[in-house]
N, C-alpha and C positions, 0 to 999 in steps of 0.2 A: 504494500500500500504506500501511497505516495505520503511523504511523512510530515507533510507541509499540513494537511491538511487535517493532524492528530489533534486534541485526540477523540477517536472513534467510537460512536456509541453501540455499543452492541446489542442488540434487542437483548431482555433474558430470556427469552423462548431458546437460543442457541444454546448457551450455557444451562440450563434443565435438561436442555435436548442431550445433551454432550454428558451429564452425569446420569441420566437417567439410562443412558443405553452404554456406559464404562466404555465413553469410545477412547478416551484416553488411554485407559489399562490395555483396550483392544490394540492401540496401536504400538503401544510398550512392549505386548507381548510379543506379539509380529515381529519387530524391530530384533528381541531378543533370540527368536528362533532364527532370523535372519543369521543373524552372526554367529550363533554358532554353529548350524548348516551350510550355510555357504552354498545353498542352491546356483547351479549356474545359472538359470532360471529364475529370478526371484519368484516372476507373479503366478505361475502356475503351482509354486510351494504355499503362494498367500493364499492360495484359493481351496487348496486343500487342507489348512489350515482351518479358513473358514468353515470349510465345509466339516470337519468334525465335531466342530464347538464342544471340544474337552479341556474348555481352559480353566474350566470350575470342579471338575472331576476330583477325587481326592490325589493326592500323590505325597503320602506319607512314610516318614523312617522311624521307628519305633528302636531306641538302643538300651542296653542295660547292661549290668553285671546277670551273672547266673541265678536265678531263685530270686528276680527282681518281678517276674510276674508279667516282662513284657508280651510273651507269647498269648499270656490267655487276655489282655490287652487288647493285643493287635487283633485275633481274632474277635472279641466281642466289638470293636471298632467296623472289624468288615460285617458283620454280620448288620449291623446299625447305618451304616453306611453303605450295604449293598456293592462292597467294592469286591479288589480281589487281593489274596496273602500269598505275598513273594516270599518265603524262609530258602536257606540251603536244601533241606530236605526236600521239599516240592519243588525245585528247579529243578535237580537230582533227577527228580522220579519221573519228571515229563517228557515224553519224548523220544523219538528212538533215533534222532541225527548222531553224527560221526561226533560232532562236541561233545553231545549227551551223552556217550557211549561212554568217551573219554573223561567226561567230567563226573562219571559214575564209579569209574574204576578209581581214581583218585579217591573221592570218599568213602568207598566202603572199605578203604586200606589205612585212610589215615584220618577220617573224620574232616576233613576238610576238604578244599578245592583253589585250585590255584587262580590268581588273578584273574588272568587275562581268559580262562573257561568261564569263571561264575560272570565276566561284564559281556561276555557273549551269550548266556544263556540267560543274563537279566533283558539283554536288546530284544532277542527271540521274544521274549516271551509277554514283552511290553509294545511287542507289533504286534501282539495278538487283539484281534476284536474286542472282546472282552475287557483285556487294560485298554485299550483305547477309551472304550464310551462309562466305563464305570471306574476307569482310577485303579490305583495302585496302595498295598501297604505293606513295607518291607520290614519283618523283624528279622532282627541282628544283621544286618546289612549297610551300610559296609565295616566293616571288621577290621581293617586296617587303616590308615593314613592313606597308601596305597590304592585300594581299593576308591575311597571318598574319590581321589582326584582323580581316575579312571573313569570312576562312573559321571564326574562332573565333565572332564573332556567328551565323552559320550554325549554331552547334550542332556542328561536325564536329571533334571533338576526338581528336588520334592519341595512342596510347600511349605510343607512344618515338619521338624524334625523333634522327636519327645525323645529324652532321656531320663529314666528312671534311676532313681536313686537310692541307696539304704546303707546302713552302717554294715559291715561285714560280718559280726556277729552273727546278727539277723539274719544274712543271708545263707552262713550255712546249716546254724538250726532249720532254717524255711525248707532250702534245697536237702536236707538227710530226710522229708518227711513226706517227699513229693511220688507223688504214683500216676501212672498212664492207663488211658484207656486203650489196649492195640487196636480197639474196631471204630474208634472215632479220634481218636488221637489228642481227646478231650484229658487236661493236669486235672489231678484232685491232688490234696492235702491230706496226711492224717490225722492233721490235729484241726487245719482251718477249711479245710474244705471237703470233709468225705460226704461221698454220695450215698442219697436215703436208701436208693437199689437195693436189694441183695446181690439180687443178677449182675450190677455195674462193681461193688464191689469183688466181686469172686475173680470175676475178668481183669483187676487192677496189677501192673506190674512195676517192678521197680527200675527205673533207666538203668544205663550207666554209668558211671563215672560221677556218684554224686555221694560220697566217701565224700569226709570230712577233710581229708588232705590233699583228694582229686580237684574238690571245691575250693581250695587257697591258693591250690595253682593256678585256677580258671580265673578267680577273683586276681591274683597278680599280674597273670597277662592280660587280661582285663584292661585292668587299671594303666597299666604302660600304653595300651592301645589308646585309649577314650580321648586322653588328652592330646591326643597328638591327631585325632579326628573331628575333635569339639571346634578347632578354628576354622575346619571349611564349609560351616552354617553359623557363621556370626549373625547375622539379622533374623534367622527362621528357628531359634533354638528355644524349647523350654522344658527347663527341668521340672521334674515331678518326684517328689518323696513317696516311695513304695513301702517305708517303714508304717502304713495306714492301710485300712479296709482295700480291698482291690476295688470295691464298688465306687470309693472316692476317689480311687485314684484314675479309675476309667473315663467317673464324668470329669474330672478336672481336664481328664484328655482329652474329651469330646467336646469340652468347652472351645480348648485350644484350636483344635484341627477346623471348627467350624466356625472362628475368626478370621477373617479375612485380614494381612498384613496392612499396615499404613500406606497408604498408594500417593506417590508423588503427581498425581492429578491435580489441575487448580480447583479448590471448592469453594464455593459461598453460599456459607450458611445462610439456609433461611430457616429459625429456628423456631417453635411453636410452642408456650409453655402452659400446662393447664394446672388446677390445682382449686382446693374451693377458698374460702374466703381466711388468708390468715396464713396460708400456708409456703410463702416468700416467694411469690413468684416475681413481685417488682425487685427485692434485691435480687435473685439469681439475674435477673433482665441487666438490672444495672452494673454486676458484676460483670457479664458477659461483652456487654457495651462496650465498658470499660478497656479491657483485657483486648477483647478482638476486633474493634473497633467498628461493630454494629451498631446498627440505627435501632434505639431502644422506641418501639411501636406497643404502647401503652393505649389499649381502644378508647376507655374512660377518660384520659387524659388530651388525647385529642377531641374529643368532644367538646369539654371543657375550653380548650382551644382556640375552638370555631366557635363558637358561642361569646366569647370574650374580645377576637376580633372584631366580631358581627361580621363575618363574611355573607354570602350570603347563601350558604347552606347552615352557618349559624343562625341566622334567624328563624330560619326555620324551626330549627333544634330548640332555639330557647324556650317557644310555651309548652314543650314537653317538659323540659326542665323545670320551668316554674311549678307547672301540675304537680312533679314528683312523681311521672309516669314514663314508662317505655318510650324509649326514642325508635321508630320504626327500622326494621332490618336496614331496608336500602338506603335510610339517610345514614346506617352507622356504615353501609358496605360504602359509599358515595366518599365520606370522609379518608376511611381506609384505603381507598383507591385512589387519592391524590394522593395521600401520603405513600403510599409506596408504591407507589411509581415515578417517585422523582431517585434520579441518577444515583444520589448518594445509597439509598436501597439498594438498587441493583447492581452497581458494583460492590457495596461490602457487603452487603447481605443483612439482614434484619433478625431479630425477636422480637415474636407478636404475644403478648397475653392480654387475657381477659375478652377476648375473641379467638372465635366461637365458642357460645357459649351452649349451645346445642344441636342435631343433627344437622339443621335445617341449614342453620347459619354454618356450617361445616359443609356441605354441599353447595352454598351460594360461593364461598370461598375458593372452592375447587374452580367451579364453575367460572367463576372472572379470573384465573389464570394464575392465581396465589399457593405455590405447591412446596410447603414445608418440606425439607429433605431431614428435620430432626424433627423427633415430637418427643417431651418430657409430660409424664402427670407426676404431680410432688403428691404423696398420699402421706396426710397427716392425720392419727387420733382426732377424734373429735373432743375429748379433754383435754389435748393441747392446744387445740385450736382456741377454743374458750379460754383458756390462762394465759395465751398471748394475747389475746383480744379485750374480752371485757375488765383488763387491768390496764390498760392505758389511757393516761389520762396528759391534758394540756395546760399548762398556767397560764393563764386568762392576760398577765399584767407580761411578762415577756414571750408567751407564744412555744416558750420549751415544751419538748415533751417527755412524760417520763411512762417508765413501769412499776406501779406498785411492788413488784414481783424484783426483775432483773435492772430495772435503773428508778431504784425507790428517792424521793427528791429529799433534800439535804437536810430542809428543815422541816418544824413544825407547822410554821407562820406558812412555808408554800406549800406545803401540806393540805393543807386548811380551805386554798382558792383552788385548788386543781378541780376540773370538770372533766365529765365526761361526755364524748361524742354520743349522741344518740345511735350511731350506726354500729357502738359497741356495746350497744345493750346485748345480753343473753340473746333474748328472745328474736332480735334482729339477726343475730348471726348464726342462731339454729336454722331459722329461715332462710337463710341463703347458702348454708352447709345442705339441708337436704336439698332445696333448689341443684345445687353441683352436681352431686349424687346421685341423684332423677336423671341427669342425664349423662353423667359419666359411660358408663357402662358402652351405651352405642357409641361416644364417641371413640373408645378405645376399641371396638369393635371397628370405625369407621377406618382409624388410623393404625393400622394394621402392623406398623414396625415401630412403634411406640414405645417408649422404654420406661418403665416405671420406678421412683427412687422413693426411697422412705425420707421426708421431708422433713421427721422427728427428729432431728439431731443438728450438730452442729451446723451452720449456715453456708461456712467454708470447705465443710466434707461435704456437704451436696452439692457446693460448686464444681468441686474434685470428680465427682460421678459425673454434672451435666457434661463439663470438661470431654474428660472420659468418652463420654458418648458423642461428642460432638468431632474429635480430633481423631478417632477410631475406626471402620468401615463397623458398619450395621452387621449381625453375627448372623451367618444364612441360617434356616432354619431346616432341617432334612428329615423327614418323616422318620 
């Protein structure tokens, strides 16, 4: 673009348009397979790229020390995740090519397999159909330093890598205890995990090599490996303590793998915050403002606004106001829609609360082209909400404000003039708590990727969570 003529306004339809279909990520990734294939072709590789759309498929590495638990992990991951499990053993076993053959006779002599057979039998078996459209998840793989940077010149880069953890101890009390299913290949325990069966247990047998001093040798080469593999996933690693229930330790995994990494895409926020009467949504707004340097979009406040100017959508608004009755949907959507649609909105992006305040108005808002990409609801007790509320009171002669409770006033004498607002009467703000309420439900129904934060607590740990959700990609959801 000719640069004389900057700078340029960009509808926001493009930038919605461009987050909502990840054409940035789309094009990131393209660029990424680019280079490391090196098609002599590019565009007929882009096009078969496109054409598989597995760029969301799982592609996980699952590591641990011995009697860390990642095998039954990795499989209740696939089984949850409808992927497929890459171990030694099942590459091994598949297949009847001249590799196969060769990388069979190596393990059944020495329990292993050499490099350069296991990244040719990991390529095979991830051009299969299967790892194509359903992903991948590799326990104990790879095994060396060696191995990691083989697989990563390959081109095969996983999403999230987990590595489990425990004191050594633990792990070979765990592993002297551990027993197999031969007909499903399913770990029990015999202290933490034996099956109700009779029939499962009669068929239970014991490995090998899980002797108390088999297991410190595994745990030591182990441990020589690990570190010397941890630094070719610096940005996609999370460790996990397996000293805890497997059951936590699975969904902490499932948490992970079904987060999406921080993506270097440009975004602007446009951020939605709901919450009932009392429950900080003007500070988190003004916090947020602040920090990211969003246009703090306060419904009530602009109202107030245009009524004060007397513009002349304020005059209209004023003899509602006088009444002390409802300001019509389209005069509040008429206001809202000047307001953000001026420039500053659309290039930093905004926080709106206090609108919508129910389904209807949650549909008018879609409908005029306003498409939040964050939505927060703060869910506060309804006894806290009342002890924030009907304890604040104003002194009449300087206009301070205090809380009875959390900012009690110094003397007796201002003590004495303090007032209270009528709109923090009890009975005022039961009434506009279940008002919320009544309609809450559809709207979190409406706004479908909505992330809900307990608003009971500190002001600046709920910032931290909005934070969090807002600087994070949105966690997919997988049946």
């Amino acid at each position: 673009m000719d640069k004389t003529t900057a700078p340029h306004l960009v509808p926001p339809e493009m930038s919605q348009y461009g987050e909502k279909n990840h054409l940035f990520e789309l094009m990131q990734t393209m660029l990424e397979q680019l280079l490391i294939h090196q098609p002599e072709d590019p565009i007929p590789f882009m096009i078969e790229h496109l054409r598989r759309n597995n760029d969301h498929v799982p592609k996980i590495v699952i590591l641990g020390p011995p009697a860390s638990g990642k095998t039954t992990i990795a499989m209740w991951l696939c089984k949850h995740l409808n992927s497929n499990l890459l171990t030694m053993e099942n590459l091994v076993a598949r297949g009847f090519s001249q590799v196969t053959a060769e990388a069979r006779k190596h393990y059944q002599r020495v329990k292993t397999v050499p490099s350069r057979l296991l990244i040719k039998l990991i390529q095979d078996r991830l051009a299969e159909e299967d790892c194509v459209k359903q992903g991948w998840i590799m326990d104990s793989i790879p095994e060396t330093r060696e191995q990691a940077l083989l697989i990563q010149t390959m081109g095969i880069t996983p999403r999230h890598v987990i590595v489990l953890n425990a004191p050594d101890t633990v792990l070979i009390e765990r592993n002297m205890g551990k027993r197999i299913d031969p007909q499903t290949g399913e770990i029990y325990h015999t202290t933490f995990d034996w099956p109700p069966k009779s029939e499962i247990q009669n068929r239970l047998v014991m490995p090998e090599g899980i002797s108390e001093l088999e297991t410190a040798r595994k745990l030591l080469e182990y441990h020589r490996n690990i570190v010397r593999i941890l630094p070719s996933y610096p940005q996609i690693l999370k460790i996990i303590s397996a000293d805890q229930p497997c059951v936590d330790v699975f969904y902490q995994a499932l948490t992970y793998v079904q987060t999406s990494h921080r993506s270097n895409a440009p975004f602007t926020p446009r951020v939605l915050l709901f919450g009932p009467v009392g429950s900080g949504k003007s500070l988190q707004a003004a916090l947020l403002a602040q920090k990211y340097g969003l246009v703090n979009v306060c419904c009530g406040q602009l109202l107030k606004e245009a009524v004060a100017g007397k513009t002349n959508v304020g005059e209209v608004i004023q003899p509602f106001f006088e009444k002390q009755i409802a300001v019509p949907d389209s005069l509040i959507l008429k206001v809202l829609m000047e307001r953000m649609d001026q420039q500053d909105c659309v290039q930093k992006g905004w926080v709106l609360h206090d609108f919508p305040r129910d389904l209807d108005q949650a549909h008018m808002l879609e409908n005029v082209g306003y498409h939040p990409n964050r939505v927060f609801f703060l869910n506060v007790p309804f006894d806290s909400i009342i002890e924030r509320l009907t304890l604040r009171r104003t002194d009449p002669v300087t206009g301070e404000r205090y809380h009875l409770m959390y900012k009690p006033p110094p003397t007796i004498e201002i003590q004495a003039r303090l007032l209270q607002n009528p709109k923090d009467a009890e009975e005022q703000v039961k009434l506009k708590v279940d008002l919320f309420y009544r309609n809450s439900a559809e709207l979190e129904e409406f706004y479908e990727s909505a992330v809900a934060i307990n608003g009971d607590q500190d002001p600046y740990t709920v910032f931290e969570y909005i934070e969090s959700g807002i600087i994070n990609p949105l966690p997919k959801n997988v049946p």
